[in-house]
C-alpha positions as CSV (number, residue, x, y, z in Angstrom):
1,X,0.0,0.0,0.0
2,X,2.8,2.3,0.3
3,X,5.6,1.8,-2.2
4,X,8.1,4.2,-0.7
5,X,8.3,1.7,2.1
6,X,9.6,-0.9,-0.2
7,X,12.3,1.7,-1.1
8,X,10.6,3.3,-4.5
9,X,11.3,7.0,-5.0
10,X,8.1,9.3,-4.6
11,X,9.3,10.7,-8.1
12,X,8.6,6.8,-9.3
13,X,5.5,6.9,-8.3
14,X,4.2,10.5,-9.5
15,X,5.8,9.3,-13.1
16,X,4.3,6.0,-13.3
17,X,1.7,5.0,-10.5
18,X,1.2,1.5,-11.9
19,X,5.0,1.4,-11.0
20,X,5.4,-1.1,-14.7
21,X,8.9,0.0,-15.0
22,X,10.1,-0.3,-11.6
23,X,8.5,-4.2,-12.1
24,X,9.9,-4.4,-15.0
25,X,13.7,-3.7,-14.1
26,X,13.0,-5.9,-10.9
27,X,12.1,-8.9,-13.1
28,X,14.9,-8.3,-15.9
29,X,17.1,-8.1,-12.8
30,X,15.9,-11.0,-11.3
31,X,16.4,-13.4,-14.8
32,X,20.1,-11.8,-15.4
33,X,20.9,-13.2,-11.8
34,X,19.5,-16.4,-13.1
35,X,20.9,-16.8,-16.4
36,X,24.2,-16.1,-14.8
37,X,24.0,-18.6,-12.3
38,X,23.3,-20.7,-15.3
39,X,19.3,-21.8,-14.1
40,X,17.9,-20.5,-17.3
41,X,18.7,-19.4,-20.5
42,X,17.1,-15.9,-21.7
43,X,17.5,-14.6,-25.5
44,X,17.2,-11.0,-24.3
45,X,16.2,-10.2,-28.2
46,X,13.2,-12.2,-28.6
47,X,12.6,-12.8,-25.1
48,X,12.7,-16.1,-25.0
49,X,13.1,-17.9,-21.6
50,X,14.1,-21.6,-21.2
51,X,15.1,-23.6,-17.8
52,X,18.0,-25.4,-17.9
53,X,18.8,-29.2,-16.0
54,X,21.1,-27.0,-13.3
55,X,17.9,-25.1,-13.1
56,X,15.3,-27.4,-12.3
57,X,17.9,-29.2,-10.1
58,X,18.2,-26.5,-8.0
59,X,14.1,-25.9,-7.6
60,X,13.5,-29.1,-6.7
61,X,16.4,-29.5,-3.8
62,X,15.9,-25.6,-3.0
63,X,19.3,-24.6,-3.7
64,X,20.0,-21.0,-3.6
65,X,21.5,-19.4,-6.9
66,X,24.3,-17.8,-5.5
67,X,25.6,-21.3,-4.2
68,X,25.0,-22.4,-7.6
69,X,27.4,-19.1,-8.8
70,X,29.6,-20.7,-6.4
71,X,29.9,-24.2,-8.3
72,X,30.1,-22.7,-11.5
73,X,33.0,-20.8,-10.5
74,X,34.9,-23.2,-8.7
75,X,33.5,-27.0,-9.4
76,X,35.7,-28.9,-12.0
77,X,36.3,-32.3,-13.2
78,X,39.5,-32.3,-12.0
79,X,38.5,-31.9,-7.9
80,X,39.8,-33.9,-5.1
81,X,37.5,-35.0,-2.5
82,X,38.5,-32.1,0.2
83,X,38.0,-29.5,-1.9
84,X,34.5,-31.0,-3.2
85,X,33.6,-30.7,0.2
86,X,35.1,-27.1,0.6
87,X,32.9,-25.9,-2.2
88,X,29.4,-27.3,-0.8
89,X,31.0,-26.2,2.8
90,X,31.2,-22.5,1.8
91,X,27.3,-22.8,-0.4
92,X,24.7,-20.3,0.7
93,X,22.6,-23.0,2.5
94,X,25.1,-23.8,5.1
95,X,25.6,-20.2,6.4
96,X,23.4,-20.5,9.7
97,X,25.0,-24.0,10.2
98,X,27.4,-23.0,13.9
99,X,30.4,-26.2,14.7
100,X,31.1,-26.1,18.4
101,X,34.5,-26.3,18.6
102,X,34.3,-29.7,20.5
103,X,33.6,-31.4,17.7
Protein backbone atom coordinates (compact mmCIF):
# COMPACT_ATOMS: atom_id res chain seq x y z
CA UNK A 1 0.00 0.00 0.00
CA UNK A 2 2.85 2.34 0.34
CA UNK A 3 5.58 1.85 -2.21
CA UNK A 4 8.10 4.21 -0.71
CA UNK A 5 8.28 1.74 2.13
CA UNK A 6 9.65 -0.95 -0.20
CA UNK A 7 12.32 1.70 -1.09
CA UNK A 8 10.61 3.27 -4.50
CA UNK A 9 11.29 6.97 -5.00
CA UNK A 10 8.06 9.33 -4.58
CA UNK A 11 9.30 10.66 -8.14
CA UNK A 12 8.63 6.83 -9.30
CA UNK A 13 5.51 6.86 -8.32
CA UNK A 14 4.24 10.54 -9.46
CA UNK A 15 5.80 9.27 -13.14
CA UNK A 16 4.35 5.98 -13.33
CA UNK A 17 1.74 5.00 -10.54
CA UNK A 18 1.24 1.52 -11.93
CA UNK A 19 5.04 1.36 -11.01
CA UNK A 20 5.42 -1.07 -14.68
CA UNK A 21 8.95 0.04 -15.04
CA UNK A 22 10.11 -0.32 -11.58
CA UNK A 23 8.48 -4.17 -12.11
CA UNK A 24 9.89 -4.40 -15.03
CA UNK A 25 13.66 -3.67 -14.12
CA UNK A 26 13.01 -5.86 -10.94
CA UNK A 27 12.05 -8.86 -13.08
CA UNK A 28 14.85 -8.25 -15.86
CA UNK A 29 17.11 -8.07 -12.78
CA UNK A 30 15.91 -10.97 -11.29
CA UNK A 31 16.39 -13.44 -14.76
CA UNK A 32 20.06 -11.79 -15.38
CA UNK A 33 20.91 -13.18 -11.76
CA UNK A 34 19.50 -16.41 -13.07
CA UNK A 35 20.86 -16.84 -16.36
CA UNK A 36 24.16 -16.11 -14.83
CA UNK A 37 23.99 -18.64 -12.33
CA UNK A 38 23.28 -20.69 -15.33
CA UNK A 39 19.31 -21.77 -14.08
CA UNK A 40 17.87 -20.51 -17.29
CA UNK A 41 18.72 -19.45 -20.46
CA UNK A 42 17.13 -15.92 -21.70
CA UNK A 43 17.50 -14.58 -25.52
CA UNK A 44 17.25 -10.98 -24.31
CA UNK A 45 16.24 -10.16 -28.17
CA UNK A 46 13.23 -12.18 -28.58
CA UNK A 47 12.59 -12.77 -25.08
CA UNK A 48 12.66 -16.07 -24.96
CA UNK A 49 13.12 -17.89 -21.61
CA UNK A 50 14.06 -21.59 -21.18
CA UNK A 51 15.09 -23.55 -17.78
CA UNK A 52 17.96 -25.41 -17.86
CA UNK A 53 18.84 -29.24 -15.99
CA UNK A 54 21.08 -26.98 -13.35
CA UNK A 55 17.94 -25.08 -13.07
CA UNK A 56 15.34 -27.42 -12.33
CA UNK A 57 17.87 -29.24 -10.14
CA UNK A 58 18.20 -26.48 -8.04
CA UNK A 59 14.09 -25.87 -7.60
CA UNK A 60 13.45 -29.09 -6.68
CA UNK A 61 16.39 -29.46 -3.83
CA UNK A 62 15.93 -25.58 -3.02
CA UNK A 63 19.31 -24.57 -3.73
CA UNK A 64 20.03 -20.96 -3.59
CA UNK A 65 21.47 -19.44 -6.93
CA UNK A 66 24.33 -17.80 -5.47
CA UNK A 67 25.64 -21.29 -4.16
CA UNK A 68 24.99 -22.41 -7.56
CA UNK A 69 27.37 -19.11 -8.85
CA UNK A 70 29.56 -20.71 -6.38
CA UNK A 71 29.93 -24.22 -8.34
CA UNK A 72 30.10 -22.72 -11.49
CA UNK A 73 33.03 -20.84 -10.46
CA UNK A 74 34.89 -23.19 -8.74
CA UNK A 75 33.51 -26.99 -9.43
CA UNK A 76 35.72 -28.93 -12.03
CA UNK A 77 36.33 -32.34 -13.16
CA UNK A 78 39.46 -32.31 -12.00
CA UNK A 79 38.46 -31.95 -7.93
CA UNK A 80 39.78 -33.86 -5.12
CA UNK A 81 37.49 -35.04 -2.47
CA UNK A 82 38.51 -32.13 0.24
CA UNK A 83 37.98 -29.54 -1.88
CA UNK A 84 34.49 -31.02 -3.17
CA UNK A 85 33.63 -30.69 0.16
CA UNK A 86 35.05 -27.08 0.60
CA UNK A 87 32.86 -25.89 -2.17
CA UNK A 88 29.35 -27.31 -0.77
CA UNK A 89 31.02 -26.22 2.77
CA UNK A 90 31.18 -22.50 1.77
CA UNK A 91 27.29 -22.75 -0.42
CA UNK A 92 24.73 -20.29 0.67
CA UNK A 93 22.63 -22.99 2.46
CA UNK A 94 25.11 -23.83 5.10
CA UNK A 95 25.57 -20.17 6.36
CA UNK A 96 23.42 -20.47 9.67
CA UNK A 97 25.00 -24.03 10.23
CA UNK A 98 27.39 -23.01 13.94
CA UNK A 99 30.35 -26.16 14.74
CA UNK A 100 31.15 -26.08 18.36
CA UNK A 101 34.49 -26.25 18.61
CA UNK A 102 34.33 -29.67 20.50
CA UNK A 103 33.58 -31.41 17.72
Amino acid sequence: KNPTHYGVAFHEIQSDPMLRVRCRELIEGSIKELARAKMLRYNFDTHNMNTTETGIVASHFYIKYSSLELYNQHVHPTMSETDIFDVVARSAEFENIVVRDEE
